[in-house]
Backbone as ProteinMPNN parsed JSONL, in Angstrom:
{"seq_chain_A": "XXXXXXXXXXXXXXXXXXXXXXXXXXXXXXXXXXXXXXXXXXXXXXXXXXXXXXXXXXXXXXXXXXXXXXXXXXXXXXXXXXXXX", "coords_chain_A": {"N_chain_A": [[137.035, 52.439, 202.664], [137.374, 50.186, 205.047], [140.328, 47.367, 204.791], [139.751, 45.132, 206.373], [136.92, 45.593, 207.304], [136.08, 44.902, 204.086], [136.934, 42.081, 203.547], [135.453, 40.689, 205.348], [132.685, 41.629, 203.505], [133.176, 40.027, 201.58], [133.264, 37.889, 202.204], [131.352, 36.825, 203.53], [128.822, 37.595, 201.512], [129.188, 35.779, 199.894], [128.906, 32.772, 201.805], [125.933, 33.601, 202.49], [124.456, 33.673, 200.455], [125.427, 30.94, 199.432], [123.765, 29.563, 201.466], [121.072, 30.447, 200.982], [120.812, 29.378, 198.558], [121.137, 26.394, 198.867], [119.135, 26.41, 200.774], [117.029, 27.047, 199.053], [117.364, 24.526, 197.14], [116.495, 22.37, 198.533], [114.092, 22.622, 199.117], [113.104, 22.064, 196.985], [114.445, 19.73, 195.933], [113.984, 17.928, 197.848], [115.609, 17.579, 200.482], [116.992, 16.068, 203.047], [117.588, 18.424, 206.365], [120.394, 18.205, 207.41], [121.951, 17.114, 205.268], [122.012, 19.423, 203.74], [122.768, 21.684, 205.537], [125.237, 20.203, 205.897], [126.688, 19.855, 204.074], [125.607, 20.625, 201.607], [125.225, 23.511, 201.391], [127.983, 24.643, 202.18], [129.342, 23.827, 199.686], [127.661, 25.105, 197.714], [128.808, 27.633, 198.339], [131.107, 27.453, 198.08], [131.667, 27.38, 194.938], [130.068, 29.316, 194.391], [131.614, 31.378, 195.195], [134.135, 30.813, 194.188], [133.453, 30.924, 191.425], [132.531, 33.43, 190.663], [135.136, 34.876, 191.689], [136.773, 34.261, 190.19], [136.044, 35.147, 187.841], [135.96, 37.873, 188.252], [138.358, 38.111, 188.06], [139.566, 37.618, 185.143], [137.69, 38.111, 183.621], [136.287, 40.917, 184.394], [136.052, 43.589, 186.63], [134.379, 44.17, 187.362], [132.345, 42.064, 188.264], [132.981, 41.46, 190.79], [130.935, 42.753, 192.577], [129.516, 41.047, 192.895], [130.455, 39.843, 194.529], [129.703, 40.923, 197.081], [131.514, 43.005, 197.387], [133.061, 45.658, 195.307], [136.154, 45.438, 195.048], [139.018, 42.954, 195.869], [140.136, 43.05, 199.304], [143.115, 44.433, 200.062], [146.471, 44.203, 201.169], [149.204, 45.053, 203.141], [152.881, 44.465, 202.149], [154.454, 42.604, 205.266], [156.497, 43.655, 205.638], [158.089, 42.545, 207.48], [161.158, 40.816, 208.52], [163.862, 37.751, 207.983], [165.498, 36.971, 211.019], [169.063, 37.29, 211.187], [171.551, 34.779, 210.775]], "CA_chain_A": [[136.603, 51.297, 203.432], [139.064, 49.129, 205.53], [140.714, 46.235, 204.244], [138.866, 44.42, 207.249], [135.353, 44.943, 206.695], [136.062, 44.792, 202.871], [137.12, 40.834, 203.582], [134.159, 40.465, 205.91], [131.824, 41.54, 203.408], [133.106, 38.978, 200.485], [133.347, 36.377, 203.066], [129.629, 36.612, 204.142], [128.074, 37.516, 200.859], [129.117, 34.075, 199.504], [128.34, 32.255, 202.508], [124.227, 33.839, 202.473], [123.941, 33.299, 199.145], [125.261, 29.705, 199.5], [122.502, 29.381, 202.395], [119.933, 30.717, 200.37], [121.008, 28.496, 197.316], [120.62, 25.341, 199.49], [117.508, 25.757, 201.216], [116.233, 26.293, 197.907], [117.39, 23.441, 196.314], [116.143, 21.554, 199.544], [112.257, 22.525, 199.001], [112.938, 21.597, 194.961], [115.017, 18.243, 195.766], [113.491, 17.235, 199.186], [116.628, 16.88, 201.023], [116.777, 16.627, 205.246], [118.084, 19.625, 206.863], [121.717, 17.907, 207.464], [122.558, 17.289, 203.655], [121.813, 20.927, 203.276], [123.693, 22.178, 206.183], [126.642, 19.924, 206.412], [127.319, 19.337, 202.489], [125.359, 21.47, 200.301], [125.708, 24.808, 201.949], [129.634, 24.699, 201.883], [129.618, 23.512, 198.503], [127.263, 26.327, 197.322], [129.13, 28.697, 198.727], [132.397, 27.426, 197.728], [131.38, 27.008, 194.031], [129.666, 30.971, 194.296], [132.77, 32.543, 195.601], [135.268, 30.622, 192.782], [132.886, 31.733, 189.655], [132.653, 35.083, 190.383], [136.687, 35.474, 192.045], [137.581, 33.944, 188.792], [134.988, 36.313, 186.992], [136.404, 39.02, 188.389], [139.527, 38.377, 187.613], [139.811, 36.95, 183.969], [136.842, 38.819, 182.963], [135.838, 42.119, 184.712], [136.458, 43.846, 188.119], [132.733, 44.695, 187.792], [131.901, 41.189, 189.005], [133.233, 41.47, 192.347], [129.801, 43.064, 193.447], [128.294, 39.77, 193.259], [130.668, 39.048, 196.128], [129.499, 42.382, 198.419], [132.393, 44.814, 196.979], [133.701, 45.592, 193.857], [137.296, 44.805, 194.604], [139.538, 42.524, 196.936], [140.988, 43.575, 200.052], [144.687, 44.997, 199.555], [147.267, 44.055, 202.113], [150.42, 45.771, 202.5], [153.887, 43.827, 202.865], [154.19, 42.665, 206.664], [157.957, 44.423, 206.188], [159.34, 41.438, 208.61], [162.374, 39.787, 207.523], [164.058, 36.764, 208.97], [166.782, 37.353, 211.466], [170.524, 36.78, 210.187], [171.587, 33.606, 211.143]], "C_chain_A": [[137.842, 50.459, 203.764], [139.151, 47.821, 204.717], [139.614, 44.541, 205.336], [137.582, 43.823, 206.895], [135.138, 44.49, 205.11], [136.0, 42.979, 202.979], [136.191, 40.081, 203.994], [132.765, 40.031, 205.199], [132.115, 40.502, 202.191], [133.153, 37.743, 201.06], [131.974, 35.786, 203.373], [128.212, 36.776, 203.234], [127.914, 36.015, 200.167], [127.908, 33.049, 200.088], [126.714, 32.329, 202.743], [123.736, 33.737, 201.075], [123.745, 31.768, 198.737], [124.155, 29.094, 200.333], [121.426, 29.41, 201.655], [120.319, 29.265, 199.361], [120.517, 27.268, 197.97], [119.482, 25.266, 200.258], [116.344, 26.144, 200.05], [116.063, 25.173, 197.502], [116.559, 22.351, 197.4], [114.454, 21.371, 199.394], [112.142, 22.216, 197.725], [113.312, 19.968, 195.18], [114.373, 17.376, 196.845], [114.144, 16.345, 199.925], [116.629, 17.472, 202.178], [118.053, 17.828, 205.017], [119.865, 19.239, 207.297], [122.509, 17.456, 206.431], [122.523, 19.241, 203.834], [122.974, 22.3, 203.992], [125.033, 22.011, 206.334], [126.978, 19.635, 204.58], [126.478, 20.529, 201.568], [125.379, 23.261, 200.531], [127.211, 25.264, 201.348], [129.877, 24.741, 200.323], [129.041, 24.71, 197.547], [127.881, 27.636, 197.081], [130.641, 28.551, 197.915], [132.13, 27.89, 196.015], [131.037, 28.654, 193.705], [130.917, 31.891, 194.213], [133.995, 32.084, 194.353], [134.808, 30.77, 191.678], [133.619, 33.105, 189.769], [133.777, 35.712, 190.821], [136.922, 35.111, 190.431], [137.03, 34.797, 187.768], [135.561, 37.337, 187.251], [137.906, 39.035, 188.157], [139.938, 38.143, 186.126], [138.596, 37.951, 183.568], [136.44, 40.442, 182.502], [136.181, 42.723, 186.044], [134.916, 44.03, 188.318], [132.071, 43.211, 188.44], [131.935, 41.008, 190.72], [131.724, 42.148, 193.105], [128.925, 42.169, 193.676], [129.096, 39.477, 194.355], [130.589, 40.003, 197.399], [130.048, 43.949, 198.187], [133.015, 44.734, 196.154], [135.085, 45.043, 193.723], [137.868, 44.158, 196.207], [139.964, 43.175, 197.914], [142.475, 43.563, 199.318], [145.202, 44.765, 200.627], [148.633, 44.362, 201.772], [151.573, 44.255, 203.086], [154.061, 44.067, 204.142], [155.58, 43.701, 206.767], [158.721, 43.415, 207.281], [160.652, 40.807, 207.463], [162.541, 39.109, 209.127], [165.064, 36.83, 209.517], [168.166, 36.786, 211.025], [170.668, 35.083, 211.168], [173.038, 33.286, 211.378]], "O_chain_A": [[138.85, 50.156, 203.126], [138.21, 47.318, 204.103], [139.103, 43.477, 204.985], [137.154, 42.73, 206.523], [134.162, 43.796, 204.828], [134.99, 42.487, 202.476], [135.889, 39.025, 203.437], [131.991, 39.119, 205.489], [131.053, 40.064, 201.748], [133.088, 36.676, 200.45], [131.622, 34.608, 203.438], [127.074, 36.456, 203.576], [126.902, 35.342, 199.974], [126.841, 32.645, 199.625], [126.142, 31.312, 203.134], [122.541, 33.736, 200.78], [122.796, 31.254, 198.146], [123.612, 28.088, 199.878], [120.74, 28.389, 201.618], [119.937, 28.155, 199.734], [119.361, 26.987, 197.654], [118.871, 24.211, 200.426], [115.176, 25.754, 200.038], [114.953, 24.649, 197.407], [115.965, 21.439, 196.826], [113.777, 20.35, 199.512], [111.002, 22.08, 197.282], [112.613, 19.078, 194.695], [114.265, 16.162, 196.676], [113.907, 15.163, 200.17], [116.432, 18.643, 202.503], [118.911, 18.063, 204.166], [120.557, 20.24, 207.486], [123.726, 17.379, 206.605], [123.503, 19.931, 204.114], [123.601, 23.237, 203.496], [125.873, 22.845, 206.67], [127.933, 18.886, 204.377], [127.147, 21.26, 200.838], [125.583, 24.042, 199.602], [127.478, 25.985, 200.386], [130.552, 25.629, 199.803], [129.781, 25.242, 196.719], [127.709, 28.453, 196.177], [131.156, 29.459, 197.262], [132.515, 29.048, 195.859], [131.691, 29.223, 192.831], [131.159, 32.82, 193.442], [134.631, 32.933, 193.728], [135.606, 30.782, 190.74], [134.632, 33.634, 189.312], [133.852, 36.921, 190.603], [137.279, 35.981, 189.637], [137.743, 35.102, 186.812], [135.782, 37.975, 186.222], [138.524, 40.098, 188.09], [141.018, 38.709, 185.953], [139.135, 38.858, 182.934], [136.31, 41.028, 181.428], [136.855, 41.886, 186.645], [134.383, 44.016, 189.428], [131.148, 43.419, 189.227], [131.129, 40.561, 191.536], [131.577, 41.911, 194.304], [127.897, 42.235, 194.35], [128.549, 38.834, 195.251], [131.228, 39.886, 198.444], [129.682, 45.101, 198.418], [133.7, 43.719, 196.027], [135.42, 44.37, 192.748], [137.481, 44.536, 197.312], [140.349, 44.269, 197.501], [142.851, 42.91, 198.345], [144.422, 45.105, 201.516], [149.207, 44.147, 200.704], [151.335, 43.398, 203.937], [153.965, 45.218, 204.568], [155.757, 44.423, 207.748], [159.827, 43.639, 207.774], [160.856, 40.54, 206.279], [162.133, 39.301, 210.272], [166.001, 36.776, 208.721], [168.172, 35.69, 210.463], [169.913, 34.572, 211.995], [173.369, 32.163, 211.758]]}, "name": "protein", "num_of_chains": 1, "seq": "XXXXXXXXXXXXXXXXXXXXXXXXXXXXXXXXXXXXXXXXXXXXXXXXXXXXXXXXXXXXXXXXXXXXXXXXXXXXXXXXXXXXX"}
């Protein structure tokens, strides 16, 4: 699997999980639809994706499937250097 979609899919499992998470909490707390979207969404999501990066790293690699794929994208050195001067 490419390094691409690999980034894609830890980028977007967060993010629908944080979605979900907040329009839960929204029918539990009974908060308007612009708390939810513009503040508790983000925050969800943010908060999801730094457990389980930090889980997967300090802990296990097996966590990473809570974020779509077992392990990070890999990127190679760009190989640029900076011209002489």
């Amino acid at each position: 699997m490419n390094n691409l979609f690999t980034s894609l899919v830890r980028t977007g499992v967060p993010a629908a999980v944080g979605w979900l998470v907040a329009l839960a909490l929204r029918h539990g707390l009974a908060l308007d639809a612009a708390a939810v979207t513009g503040v508790l969404t983000p925050v969800v999501t943010f908060a999801y994706y730094g457990v389980f990066r930090l889980a997967e790293e300090h802990l296990s690699p097996r966590f990473g499937w809570l974020l779509g794929y077992a392990r990070p994208p890999k990127y190679a050195a760009p190989g640029l250097s900076l011209p002489p001067t």
